[in-house]
mmCIF file of the protein (N, C-alpha, C, O) and its ligand, coordinates in Angstrom:
data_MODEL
# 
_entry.id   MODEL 
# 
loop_
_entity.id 
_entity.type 
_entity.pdbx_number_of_molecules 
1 polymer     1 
2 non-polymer 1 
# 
_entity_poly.entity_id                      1 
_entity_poly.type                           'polypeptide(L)' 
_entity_poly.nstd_linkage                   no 
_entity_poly.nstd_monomer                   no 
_entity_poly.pdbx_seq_one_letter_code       
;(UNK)(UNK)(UNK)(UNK)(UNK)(UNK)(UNK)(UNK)(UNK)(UNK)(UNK)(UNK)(UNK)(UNK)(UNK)(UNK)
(UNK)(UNK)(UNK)(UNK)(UNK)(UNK)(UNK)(UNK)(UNK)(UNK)(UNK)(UNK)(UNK)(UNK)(UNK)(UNK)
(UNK)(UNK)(UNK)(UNK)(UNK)(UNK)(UNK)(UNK)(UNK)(UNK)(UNK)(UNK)(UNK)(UNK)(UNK)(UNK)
(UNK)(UNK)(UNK)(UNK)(UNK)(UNK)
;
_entity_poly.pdbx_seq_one_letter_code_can   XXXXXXXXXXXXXXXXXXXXXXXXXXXXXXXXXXXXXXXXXXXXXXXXXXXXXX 
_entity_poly.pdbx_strand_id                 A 
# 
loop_
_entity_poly_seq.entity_id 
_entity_poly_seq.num 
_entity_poly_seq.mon_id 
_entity_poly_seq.hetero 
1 1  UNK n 
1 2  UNK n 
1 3  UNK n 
1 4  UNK n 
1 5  UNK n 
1 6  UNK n 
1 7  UNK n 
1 8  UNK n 
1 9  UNK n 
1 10 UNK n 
1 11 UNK n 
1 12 UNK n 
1 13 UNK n 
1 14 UNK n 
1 15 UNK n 
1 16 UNK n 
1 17 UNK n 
1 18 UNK n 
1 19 UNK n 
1 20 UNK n 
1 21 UNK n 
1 22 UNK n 
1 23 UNK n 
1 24 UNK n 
1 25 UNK n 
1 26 UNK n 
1 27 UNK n 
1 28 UNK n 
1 29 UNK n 
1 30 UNK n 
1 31 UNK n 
1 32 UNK n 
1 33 UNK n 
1 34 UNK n 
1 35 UNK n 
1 36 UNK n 
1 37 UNK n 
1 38 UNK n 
1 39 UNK n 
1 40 UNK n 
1 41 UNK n 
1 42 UNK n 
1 43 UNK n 
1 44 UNK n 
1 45 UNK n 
1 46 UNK n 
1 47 UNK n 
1 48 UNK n 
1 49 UNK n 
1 50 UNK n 
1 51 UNK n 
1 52 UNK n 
1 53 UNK n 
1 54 UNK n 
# 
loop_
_struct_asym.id 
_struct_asym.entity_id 
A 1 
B 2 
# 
loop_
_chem_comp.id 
_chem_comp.type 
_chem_comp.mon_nstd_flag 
UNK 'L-peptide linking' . 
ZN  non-polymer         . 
# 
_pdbx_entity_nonpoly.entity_id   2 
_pdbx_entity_nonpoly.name        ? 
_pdbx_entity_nonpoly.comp_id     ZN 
# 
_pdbx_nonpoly_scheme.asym_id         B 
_pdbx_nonpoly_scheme.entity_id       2 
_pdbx_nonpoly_scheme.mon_id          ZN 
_pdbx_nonpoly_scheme.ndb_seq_num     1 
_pdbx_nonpoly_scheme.pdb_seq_num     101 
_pdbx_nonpoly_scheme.auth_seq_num    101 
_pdbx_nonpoly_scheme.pdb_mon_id      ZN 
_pdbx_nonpoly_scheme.auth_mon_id     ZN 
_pdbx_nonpoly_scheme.pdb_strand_id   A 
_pdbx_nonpoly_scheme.pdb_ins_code    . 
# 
loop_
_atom_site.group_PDB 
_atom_site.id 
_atom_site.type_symbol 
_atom_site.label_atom_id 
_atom_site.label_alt_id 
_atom_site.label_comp_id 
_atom_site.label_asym_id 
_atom_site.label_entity_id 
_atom_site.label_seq_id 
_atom_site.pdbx_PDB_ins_code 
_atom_site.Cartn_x 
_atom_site.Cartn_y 
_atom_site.Cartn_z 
_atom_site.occupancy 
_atom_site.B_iso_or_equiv 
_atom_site.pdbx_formal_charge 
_atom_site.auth_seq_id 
_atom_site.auth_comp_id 
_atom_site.auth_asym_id 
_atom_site.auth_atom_id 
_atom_site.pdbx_PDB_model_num 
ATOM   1   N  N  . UNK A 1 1  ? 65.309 69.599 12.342 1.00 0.00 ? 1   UNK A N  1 
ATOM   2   C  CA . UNK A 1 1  ? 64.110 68.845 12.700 1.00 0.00 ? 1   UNK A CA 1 
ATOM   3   C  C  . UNK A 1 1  ? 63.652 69.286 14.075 1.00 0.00 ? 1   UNK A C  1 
ATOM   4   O  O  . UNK A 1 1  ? 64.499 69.511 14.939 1.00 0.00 ? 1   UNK A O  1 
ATOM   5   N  N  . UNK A 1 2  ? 62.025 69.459 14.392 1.00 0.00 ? 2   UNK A N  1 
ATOM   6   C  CA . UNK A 1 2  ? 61.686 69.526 15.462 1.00 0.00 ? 2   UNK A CA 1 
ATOM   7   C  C  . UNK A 1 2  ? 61.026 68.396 16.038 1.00 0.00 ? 2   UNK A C  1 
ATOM   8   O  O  . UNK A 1 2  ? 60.128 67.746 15.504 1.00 0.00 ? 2   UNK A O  1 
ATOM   9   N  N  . UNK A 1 3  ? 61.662 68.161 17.451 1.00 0.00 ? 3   UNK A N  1 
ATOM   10  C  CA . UNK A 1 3  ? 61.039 66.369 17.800 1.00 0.00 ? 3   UNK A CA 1 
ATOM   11  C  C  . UNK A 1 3  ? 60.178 67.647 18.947 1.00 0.00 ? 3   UNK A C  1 
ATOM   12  O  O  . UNK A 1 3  ? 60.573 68.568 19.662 1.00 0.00 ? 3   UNK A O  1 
ATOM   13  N  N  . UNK A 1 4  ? 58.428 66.860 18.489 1.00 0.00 ? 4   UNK A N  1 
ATOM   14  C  CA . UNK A 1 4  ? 57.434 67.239 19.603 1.00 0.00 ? 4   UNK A CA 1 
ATOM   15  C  C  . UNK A 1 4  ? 56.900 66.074 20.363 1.00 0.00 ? 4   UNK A C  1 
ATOM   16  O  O  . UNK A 1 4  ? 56.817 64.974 19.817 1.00 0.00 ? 4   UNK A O  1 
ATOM   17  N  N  . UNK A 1 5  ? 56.601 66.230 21.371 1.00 0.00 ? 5   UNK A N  1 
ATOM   18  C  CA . UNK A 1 5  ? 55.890 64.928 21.849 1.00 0.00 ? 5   UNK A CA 1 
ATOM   19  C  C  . UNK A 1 5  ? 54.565 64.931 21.141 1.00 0.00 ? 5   UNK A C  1 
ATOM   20  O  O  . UNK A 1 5  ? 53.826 65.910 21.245 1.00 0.00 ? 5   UNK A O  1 
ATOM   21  N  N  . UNK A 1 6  ? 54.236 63.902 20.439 1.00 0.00 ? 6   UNK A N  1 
ATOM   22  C  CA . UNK A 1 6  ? 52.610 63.601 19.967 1.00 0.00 ? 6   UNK A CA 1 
ATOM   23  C  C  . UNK A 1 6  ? 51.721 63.671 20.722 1.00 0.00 ? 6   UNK A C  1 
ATOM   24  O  O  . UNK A 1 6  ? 50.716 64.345 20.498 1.00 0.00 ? 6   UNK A O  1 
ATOM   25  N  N  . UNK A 1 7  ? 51.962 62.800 22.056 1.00 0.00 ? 7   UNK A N  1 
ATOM   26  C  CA . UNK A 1 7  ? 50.816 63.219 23.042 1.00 0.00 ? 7   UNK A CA 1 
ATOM   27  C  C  . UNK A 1 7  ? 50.623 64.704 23.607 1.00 0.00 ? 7   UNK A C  1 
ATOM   28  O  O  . UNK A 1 7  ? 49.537 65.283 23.602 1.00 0.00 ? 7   UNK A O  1 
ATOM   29  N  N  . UNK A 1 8  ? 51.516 65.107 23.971 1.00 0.00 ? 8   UNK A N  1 
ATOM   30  C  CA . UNK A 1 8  ? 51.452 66.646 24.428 1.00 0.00 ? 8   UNK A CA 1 
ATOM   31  C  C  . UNK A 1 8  ? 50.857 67.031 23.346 1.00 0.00 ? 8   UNK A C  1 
ATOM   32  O  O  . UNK A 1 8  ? 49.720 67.384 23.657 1.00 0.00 ? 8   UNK A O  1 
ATOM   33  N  N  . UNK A 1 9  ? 51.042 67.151 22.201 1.00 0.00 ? 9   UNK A N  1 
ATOM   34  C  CA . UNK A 1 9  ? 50.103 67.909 21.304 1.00 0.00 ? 9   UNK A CA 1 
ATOM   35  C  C  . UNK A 1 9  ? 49.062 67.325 21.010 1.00 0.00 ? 9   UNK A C  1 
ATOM   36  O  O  . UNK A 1 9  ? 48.388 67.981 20.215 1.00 0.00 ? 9   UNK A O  1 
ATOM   37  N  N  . UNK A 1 10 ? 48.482 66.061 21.395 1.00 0.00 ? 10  UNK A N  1 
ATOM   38  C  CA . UNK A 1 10 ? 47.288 65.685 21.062 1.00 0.00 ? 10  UNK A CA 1 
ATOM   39  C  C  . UNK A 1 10 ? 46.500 66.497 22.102 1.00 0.00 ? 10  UNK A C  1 
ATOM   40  O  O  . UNK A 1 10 ? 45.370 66.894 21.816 1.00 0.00 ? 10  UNK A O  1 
ATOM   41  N  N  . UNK A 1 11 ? 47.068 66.765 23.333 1.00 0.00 ? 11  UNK A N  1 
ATOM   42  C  CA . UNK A 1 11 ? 46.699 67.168 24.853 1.00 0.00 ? 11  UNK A CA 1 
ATOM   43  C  C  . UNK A 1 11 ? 46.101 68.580 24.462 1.00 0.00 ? 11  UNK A C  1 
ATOM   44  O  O  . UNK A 1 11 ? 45.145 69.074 25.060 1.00 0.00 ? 11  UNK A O  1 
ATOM   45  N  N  . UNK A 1 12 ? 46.897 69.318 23.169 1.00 0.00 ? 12  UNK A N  1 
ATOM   46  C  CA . UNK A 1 12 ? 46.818 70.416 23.294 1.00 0.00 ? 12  UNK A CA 1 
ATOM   47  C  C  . UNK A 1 12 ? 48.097 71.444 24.247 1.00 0.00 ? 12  UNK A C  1 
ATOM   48  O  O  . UNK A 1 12 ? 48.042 72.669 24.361 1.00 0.00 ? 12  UNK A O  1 
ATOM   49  N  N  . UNK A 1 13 ? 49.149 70.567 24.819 1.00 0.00 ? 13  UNK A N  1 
ATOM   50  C  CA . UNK A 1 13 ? 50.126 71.175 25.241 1.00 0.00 ? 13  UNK A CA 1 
ATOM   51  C  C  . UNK A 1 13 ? 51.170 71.884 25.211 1.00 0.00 ? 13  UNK A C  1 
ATOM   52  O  O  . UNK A 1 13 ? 51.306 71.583 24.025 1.00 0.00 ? 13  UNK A O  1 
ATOM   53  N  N  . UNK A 1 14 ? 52.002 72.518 25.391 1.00 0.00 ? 14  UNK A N  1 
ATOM   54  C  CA . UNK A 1 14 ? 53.182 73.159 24.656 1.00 0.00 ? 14  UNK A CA 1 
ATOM   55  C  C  . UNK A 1 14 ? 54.206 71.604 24.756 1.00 0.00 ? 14  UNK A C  1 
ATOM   56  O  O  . UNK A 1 14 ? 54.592 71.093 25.807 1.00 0.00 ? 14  UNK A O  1 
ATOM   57  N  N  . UNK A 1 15 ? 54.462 71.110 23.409 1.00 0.00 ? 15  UNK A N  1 
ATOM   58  C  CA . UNK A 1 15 ? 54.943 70.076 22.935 1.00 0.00 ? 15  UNK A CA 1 
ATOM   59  C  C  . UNK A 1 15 ? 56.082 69.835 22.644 1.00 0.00 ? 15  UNK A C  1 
ATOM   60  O  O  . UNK A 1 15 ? 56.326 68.636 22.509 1.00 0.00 ? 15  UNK A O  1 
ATOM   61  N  N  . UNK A 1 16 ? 57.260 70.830 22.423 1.00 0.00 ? 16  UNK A N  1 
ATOM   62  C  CA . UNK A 1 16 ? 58.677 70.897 22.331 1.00 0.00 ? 16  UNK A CA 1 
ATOM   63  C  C  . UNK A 1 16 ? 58.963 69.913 22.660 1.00 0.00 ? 16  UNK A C  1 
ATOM   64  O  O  . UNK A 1 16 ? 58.028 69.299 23.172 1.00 0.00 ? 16  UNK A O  1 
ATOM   65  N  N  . UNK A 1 17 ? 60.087 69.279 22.611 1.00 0.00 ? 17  UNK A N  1 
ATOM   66  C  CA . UNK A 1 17 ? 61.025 68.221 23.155 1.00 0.00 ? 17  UNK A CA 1 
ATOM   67  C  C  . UNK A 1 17 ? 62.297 69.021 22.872 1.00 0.00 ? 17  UNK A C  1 
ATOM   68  O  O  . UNK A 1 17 ? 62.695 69.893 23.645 1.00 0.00 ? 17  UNK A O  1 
ATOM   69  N  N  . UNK A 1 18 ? 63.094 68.604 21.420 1.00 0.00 ? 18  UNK A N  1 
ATOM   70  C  CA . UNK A 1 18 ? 64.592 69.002 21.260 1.00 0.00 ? 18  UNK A CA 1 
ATOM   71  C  C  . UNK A 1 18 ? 64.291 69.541 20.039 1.00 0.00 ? 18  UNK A C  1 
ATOM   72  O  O  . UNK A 1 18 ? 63.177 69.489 19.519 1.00 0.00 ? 18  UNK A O  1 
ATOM   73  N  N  . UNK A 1 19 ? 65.645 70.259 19.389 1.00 0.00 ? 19  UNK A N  1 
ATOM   74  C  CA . UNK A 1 19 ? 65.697 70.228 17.954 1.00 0.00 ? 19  UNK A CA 1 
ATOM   75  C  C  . UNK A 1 19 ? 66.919 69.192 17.609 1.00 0.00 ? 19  UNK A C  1 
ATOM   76  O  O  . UNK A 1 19 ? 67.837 68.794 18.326 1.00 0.00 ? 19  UNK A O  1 
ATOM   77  N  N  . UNK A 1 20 ? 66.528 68.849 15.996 1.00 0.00 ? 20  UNK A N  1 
ATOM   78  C  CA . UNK A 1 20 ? 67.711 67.919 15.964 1.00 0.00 ? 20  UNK A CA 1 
ATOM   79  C  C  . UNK A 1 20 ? 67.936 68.129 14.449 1.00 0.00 ? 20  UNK A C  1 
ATOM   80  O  O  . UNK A 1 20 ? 67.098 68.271 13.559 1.00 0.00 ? 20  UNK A O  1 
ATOM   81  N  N  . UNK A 1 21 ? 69.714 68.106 14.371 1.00 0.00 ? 21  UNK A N  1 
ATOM   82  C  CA . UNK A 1 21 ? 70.215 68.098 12.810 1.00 0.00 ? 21  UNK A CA 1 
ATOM   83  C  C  . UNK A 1 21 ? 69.194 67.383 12.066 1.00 0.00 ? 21  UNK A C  1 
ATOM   84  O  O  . UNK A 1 21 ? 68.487 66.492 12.536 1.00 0.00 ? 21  UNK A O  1 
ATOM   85  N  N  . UNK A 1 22 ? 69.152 67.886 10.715 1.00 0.00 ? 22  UNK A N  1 
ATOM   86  C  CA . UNK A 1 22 ? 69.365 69.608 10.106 1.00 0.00 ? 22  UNK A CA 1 
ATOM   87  C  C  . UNK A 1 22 ? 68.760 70.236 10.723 1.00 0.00 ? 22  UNK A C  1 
ATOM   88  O  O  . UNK A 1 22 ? 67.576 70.040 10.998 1.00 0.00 ? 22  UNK A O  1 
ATOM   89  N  N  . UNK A 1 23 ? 69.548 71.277 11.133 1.00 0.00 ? 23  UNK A N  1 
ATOM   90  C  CA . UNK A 1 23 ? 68.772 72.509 11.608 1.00 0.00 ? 23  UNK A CA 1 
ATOM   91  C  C  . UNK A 1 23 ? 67.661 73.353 11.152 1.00 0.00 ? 23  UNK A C  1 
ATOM   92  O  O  . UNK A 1 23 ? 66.641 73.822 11.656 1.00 0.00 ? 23  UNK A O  1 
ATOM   93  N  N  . UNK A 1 24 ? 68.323 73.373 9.854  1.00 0.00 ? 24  UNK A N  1 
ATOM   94  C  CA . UNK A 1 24 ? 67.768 74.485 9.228  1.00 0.00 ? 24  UNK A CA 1 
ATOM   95  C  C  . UNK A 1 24 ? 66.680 73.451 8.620  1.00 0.00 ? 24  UNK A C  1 
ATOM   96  O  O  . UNK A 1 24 ? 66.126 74.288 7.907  1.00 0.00 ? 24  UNK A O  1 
ATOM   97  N  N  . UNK A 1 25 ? 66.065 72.439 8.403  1.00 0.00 ? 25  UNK A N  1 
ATOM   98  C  CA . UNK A 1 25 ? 65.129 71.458 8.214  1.00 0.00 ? 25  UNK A CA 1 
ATOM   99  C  C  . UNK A 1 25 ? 63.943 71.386 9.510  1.00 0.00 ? 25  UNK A C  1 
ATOM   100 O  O  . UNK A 1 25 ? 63.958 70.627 10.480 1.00 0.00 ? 25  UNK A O  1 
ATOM   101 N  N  . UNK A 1 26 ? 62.925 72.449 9.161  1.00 0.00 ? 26  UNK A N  1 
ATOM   102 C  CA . UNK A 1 26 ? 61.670 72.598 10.446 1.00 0.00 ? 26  UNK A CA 1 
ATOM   103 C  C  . UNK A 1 26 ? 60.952 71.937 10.926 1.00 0.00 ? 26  UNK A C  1 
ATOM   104 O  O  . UNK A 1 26 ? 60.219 72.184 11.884 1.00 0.00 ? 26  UNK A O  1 
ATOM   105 N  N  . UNK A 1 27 ? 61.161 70.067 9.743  1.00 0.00 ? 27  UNK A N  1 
ATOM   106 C  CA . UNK A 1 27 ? 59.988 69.619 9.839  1.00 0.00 ? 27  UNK A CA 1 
ATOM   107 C  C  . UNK A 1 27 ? 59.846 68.640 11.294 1.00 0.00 ? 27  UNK A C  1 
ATOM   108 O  O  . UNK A 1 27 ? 60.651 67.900 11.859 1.00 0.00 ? 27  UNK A O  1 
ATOM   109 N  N  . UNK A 1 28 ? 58.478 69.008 11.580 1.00 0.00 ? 28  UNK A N  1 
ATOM   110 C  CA . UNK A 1 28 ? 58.395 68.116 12.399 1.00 0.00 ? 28  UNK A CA 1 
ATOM   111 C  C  . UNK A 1 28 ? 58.647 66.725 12.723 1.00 0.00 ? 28  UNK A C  1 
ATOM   112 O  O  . UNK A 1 28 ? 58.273 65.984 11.814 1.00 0.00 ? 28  UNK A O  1 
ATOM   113 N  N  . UNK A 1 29 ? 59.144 66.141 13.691 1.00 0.00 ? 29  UNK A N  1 
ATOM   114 C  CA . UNK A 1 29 ? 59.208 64.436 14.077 1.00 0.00 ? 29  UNK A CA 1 
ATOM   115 C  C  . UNK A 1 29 ? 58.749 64.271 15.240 1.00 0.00 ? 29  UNK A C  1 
ATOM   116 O  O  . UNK A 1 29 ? 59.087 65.045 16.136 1.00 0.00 ? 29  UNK A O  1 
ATOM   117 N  N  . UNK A 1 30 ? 57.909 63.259 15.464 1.00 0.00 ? 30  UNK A N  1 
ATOM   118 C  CA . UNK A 1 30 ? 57.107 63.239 16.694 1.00 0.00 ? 30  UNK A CA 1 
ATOM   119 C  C  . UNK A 1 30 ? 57.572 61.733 17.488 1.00 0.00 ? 30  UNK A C  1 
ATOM   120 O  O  . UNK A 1 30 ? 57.821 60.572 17.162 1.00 0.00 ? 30  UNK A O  1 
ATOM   121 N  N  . UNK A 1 31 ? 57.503 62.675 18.888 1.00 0.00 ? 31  UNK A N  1 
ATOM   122 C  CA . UNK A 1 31 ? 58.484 60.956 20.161 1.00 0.00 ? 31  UNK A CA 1 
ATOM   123 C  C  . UNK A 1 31 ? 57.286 61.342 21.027 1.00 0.00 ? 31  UNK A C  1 
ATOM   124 O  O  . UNK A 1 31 ? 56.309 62.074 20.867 1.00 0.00 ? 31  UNK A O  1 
ATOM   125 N  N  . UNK A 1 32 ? 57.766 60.526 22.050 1.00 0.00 ? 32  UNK A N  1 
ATOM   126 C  CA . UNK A 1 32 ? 57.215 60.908 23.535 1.00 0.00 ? 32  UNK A CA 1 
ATOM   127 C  C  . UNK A 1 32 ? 58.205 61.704 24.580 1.00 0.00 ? 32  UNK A C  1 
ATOM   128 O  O  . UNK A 1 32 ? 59.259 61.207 24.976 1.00 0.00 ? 32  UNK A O  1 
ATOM   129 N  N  . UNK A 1 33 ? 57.785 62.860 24.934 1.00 0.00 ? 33  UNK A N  1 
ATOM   130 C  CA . UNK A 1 33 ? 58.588 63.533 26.118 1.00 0.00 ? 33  UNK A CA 1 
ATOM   131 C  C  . UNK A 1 33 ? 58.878 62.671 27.377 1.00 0.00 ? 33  UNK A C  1 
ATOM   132 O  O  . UNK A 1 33 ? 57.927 61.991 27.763 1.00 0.00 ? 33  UNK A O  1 
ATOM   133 N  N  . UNK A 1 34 ? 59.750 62.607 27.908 1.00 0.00 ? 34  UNK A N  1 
ATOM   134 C  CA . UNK A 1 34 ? 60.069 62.028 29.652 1.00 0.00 ? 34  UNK A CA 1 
ATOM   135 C  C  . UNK A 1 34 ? 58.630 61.532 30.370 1.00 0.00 ? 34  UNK A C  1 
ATOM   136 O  O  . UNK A 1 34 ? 58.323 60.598 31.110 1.00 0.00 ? 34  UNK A O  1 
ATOM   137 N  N  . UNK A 1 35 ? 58.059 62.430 29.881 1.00 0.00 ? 35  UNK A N  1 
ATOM   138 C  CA . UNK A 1 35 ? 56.812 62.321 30.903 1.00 0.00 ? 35  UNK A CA 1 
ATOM   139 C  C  . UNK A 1 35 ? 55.941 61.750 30.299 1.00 0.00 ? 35  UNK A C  1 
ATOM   140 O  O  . UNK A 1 35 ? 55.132 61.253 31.083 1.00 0.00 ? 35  UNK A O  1 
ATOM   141 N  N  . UNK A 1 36 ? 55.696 61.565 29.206 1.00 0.00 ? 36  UNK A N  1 
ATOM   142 C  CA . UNK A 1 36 ? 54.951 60.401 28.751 1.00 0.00 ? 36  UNK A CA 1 
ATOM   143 C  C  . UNK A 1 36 ? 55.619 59.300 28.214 1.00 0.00 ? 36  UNK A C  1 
ATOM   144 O  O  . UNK A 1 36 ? 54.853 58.793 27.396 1.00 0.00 ? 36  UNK A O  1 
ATOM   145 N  N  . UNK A 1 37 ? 56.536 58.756 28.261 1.00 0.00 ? 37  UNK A N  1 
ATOM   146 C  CA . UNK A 1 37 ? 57.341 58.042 28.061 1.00 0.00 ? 37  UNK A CA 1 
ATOM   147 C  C  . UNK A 1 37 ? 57.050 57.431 29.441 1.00 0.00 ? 37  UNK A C  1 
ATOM   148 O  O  . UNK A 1 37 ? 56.667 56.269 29.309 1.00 0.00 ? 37  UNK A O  1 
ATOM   149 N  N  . UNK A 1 38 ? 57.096 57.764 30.501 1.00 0.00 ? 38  UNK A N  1 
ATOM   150 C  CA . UNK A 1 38 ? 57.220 57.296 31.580 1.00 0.00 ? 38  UNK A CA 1 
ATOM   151 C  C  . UNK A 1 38 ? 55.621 56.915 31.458 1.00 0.00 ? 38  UNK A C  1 
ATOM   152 O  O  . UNK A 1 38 ? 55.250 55.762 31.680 1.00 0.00 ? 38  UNK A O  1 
ATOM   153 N  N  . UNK A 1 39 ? 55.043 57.567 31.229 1.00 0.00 ? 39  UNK A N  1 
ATOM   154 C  CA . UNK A 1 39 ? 52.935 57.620 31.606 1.00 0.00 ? 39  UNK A CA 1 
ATOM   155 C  C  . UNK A 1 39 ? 52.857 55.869 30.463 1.00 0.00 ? 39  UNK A C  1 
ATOM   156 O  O  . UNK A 1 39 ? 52.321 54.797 30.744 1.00 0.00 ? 39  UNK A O  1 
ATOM   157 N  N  . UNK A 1 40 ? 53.630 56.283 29.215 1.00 0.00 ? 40  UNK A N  1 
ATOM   158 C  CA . UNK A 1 40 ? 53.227 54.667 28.605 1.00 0.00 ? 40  UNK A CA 1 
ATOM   159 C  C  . UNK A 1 40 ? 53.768 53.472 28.926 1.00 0.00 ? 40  UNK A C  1 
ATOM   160 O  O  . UNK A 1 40 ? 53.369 52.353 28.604 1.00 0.00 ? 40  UNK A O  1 
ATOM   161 N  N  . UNK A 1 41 ? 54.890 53.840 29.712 1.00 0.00 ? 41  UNK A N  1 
ATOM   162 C  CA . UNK A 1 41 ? 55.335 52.669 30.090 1.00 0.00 ? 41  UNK A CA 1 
ATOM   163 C  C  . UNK A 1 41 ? 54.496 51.915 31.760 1.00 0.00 ? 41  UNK A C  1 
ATOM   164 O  O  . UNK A 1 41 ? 54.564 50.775 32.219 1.00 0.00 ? 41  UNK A O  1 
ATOM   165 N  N  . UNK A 1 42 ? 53.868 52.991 32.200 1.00 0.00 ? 42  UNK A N  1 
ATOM   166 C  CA . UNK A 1 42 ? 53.111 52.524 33.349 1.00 0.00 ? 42  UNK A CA 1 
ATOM   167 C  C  . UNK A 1 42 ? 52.413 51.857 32.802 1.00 0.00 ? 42  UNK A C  1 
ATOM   168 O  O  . UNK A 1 42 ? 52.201 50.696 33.151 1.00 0.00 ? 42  UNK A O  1 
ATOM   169 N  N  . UNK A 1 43 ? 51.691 52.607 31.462 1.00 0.00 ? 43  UNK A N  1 
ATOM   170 C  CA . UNK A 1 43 ? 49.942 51.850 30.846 1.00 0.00 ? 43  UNK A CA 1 
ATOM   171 C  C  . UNK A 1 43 ? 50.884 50.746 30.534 1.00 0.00 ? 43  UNK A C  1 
ATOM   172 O  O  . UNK A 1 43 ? 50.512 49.897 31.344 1.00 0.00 ? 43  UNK A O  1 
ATOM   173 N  N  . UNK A 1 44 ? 51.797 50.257 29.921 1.00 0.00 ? 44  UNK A N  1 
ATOM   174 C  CA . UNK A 1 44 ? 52.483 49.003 29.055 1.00 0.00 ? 44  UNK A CA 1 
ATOM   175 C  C  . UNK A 1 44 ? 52.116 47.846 30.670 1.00 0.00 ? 44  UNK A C  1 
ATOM   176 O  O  . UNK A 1 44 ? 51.318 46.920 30.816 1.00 0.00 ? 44  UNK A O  1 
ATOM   177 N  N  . UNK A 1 45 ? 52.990 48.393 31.498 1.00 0.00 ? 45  UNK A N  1 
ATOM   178 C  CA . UNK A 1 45 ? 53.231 47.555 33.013 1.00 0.00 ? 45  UNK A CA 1 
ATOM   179 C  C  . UNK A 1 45 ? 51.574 46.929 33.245 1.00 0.00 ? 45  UNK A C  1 
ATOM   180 O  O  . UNK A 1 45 ? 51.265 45.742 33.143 1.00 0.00 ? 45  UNK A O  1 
ATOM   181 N  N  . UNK A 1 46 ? 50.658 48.045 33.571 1.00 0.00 ? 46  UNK A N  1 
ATOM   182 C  CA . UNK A 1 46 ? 49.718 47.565 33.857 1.00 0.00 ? 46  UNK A CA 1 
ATOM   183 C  C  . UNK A 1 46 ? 48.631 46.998 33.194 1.00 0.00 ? 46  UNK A C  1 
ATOM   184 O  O  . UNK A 1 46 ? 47.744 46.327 33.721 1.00 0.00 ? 46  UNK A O  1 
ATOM   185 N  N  . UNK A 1 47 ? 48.759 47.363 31.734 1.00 0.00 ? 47  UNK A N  1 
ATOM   186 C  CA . UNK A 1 47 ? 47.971 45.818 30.682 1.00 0.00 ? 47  UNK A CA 1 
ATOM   187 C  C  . UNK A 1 47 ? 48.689 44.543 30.931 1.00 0.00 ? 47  UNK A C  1 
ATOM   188 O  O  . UNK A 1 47 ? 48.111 43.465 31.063 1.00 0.00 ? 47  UNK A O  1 
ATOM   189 N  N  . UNK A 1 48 ? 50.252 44.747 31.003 1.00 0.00 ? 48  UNK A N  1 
ATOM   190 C  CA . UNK A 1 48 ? 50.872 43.277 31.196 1.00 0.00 ? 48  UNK A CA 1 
ATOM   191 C  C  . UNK A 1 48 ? 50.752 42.924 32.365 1.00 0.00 ? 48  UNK A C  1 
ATOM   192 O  O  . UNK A 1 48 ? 51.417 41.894 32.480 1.00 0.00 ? 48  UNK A O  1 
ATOM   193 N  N  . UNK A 1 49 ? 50.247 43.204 33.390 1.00 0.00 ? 49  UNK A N  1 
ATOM   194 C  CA . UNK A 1 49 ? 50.128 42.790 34.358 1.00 0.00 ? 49  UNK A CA 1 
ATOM   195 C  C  . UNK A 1 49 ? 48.444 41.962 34.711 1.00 0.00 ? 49  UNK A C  1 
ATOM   196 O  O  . UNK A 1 49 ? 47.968 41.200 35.553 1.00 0.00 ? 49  UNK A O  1 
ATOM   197 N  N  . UNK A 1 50 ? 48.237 42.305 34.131 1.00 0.00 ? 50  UNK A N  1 
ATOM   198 C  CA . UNK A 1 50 ? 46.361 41.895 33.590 1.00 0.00 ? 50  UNK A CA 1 
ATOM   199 C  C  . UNK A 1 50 ? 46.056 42.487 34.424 1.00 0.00 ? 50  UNK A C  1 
ATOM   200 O  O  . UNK A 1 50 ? 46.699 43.305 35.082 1.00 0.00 ? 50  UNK A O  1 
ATOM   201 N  N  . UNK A 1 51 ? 44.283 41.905 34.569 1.00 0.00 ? 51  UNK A N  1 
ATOM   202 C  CA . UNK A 1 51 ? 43.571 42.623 35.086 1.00 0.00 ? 51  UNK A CA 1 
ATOM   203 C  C  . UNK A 1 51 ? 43.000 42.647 36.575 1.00 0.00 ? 51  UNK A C  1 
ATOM   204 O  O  . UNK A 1 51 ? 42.270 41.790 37.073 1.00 0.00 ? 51  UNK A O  1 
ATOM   205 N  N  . UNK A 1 52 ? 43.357 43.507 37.026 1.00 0.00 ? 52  UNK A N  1 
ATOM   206 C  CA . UNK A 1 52 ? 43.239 43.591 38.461 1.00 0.00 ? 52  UNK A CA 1 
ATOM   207 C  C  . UNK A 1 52 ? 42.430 44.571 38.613 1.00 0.00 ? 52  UNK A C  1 
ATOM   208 O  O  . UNK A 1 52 ? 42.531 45.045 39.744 1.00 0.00 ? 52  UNK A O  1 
ATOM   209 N  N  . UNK A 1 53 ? 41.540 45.169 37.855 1.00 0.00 ? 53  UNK A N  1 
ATOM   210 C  CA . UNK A 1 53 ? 40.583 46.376 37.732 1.00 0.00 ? 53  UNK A CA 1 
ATOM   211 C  C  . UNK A 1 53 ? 39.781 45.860 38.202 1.00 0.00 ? 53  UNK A C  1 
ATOM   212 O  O  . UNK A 1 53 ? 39.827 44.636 38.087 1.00 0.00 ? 53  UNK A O  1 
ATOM   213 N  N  . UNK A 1 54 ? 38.664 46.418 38.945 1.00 0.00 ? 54  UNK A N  1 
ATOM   214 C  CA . UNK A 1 54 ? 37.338 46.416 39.189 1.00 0.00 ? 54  UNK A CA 1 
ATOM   215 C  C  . UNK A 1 54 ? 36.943 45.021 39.130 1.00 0.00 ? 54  UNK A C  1 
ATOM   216 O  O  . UNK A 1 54 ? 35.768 44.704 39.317 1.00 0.00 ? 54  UNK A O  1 
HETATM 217 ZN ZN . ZN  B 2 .  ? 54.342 64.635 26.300 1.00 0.00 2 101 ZN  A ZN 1 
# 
């Protein structure tokens, strides 16, 4: 299995993450990389935090 980040490839980015047993099984599975993992958990923080925008 190949885990890509979804967002990176929505981005258009080079999207890799890991490969994971079966190997020899190509198909894609889609997570969030470190770095957007981290980017949604800011957006999560700051909807729950309401609105302090503008
Ligand atoms: Zn990503």
């Amino acid at each position: 299995m190949i885990v890509v980040c979804a967002w990176c490839q929505a981005e258009g980015r080079p999207s890799f993450v890991a490969e994971r047993e079966p190997y020899q099984d190509q198909t894609l599975t889609h997570t969030a990389c470190p770095q957007h993992r981290e980017a949604l958990y800011e957006e999560l923080k700051r909807l729950d935090e309401g609105s302090d925008a503008a």
